[in-house]
VOBA-1610 file (N, C-alpha, C; in pm, whole numbers, padded with zeros to 5 digits, always signed):
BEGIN
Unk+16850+20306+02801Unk+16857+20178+02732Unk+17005+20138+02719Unk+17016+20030+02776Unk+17166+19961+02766Unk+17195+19865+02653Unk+17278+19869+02584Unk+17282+19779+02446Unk+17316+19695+02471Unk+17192+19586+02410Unk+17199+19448+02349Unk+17324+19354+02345Unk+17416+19410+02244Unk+17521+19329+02208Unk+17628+19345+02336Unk+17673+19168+02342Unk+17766+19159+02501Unk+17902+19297+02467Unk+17954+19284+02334Unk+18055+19347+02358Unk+18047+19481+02315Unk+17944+19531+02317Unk+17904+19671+02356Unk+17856+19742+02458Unk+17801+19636+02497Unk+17772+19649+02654Unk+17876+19648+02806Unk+18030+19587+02714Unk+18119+19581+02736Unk+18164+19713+02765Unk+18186+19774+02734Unk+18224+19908+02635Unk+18129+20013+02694Unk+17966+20017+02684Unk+17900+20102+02794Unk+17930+20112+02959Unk+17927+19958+02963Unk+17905+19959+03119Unk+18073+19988+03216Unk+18170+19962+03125Unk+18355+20009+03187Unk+18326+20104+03155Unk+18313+20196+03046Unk+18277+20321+03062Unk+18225+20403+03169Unk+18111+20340+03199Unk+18009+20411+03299Unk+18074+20386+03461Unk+18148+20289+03442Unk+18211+20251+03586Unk+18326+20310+03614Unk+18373+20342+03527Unk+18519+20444+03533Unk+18455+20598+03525Unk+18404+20636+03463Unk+18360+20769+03450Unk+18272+20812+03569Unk+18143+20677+03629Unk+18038+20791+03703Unk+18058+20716+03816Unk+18072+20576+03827Unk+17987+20485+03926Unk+18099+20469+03992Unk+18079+20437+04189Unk+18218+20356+04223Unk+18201+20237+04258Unk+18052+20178+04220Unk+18084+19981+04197Unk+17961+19953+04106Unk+18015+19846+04071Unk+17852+19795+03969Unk+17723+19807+04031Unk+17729+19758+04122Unk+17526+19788+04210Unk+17507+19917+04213Unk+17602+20022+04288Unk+17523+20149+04218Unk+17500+20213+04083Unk+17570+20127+03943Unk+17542+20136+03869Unk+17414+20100+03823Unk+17429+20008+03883Unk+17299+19931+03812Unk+17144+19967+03905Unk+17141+20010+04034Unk+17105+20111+04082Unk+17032+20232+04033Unk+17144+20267+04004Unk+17106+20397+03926Unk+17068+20392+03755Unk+17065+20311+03718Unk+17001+20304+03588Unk+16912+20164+03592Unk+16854+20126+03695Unk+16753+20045+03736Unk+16745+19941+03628Unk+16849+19872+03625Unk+16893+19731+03530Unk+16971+19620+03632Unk+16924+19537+03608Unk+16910+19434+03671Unk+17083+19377+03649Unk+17187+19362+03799Unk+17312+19345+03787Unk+17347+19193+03728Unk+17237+19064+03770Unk+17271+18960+03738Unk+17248+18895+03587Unk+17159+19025+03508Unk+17168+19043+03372Unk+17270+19063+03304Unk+17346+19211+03341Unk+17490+19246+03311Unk+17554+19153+03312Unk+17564+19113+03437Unk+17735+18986+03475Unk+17672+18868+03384Unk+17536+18820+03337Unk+17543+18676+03285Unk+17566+18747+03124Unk+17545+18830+03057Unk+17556+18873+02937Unk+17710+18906+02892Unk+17776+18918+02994Unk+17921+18970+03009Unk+18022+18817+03002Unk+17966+18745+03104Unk+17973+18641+03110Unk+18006+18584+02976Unk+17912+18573+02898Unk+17875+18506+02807Unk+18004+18519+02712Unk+18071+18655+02709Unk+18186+18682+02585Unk+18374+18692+02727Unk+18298+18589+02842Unk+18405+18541+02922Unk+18487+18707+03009Unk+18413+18773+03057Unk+18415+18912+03106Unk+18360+18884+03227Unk+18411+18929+03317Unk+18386+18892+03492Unk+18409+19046+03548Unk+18288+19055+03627Unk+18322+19181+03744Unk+18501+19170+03856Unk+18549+19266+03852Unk+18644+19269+03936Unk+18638+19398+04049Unk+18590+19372+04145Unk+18577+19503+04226Unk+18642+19568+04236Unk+18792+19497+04309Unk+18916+19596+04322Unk+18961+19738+04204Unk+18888+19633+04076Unk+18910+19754+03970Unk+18833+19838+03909Unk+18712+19778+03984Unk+18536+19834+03925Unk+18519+19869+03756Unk+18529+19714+03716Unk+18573+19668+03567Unk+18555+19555+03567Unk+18516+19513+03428Unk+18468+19432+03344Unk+18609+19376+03286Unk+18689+19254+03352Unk+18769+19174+03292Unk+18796+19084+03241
//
């Protein structure tokens, strides 16, 4: 279960991308959550995928 709130989810998902994953789709992949959920929820508190850094900026 991935949390609710954007800026905790903030906070899970750079986590999880620095620590396990080496890009968001196999993150999201591997915990079978839907990527265009993430990026519009992320979105929302003005947080954009950046590949080069595989992070939430």
């Amino acid at each position: 279960m991935i949390p609710k709130d954007p800026v905790m989810l903030l906070s899970y998902v750079n986590l999880k991308l620095r620590d396990f994953y080496g890009s968001l789709q196999s993150l999201c992949e591997d915990l079978d959550i839907s990527e265009g959920e993430i990026t519009q929820k992320l979105a929302s508190i003005d947080y954009h995928y950046d590949k080069e850094r595989n992070q939430f900026v």
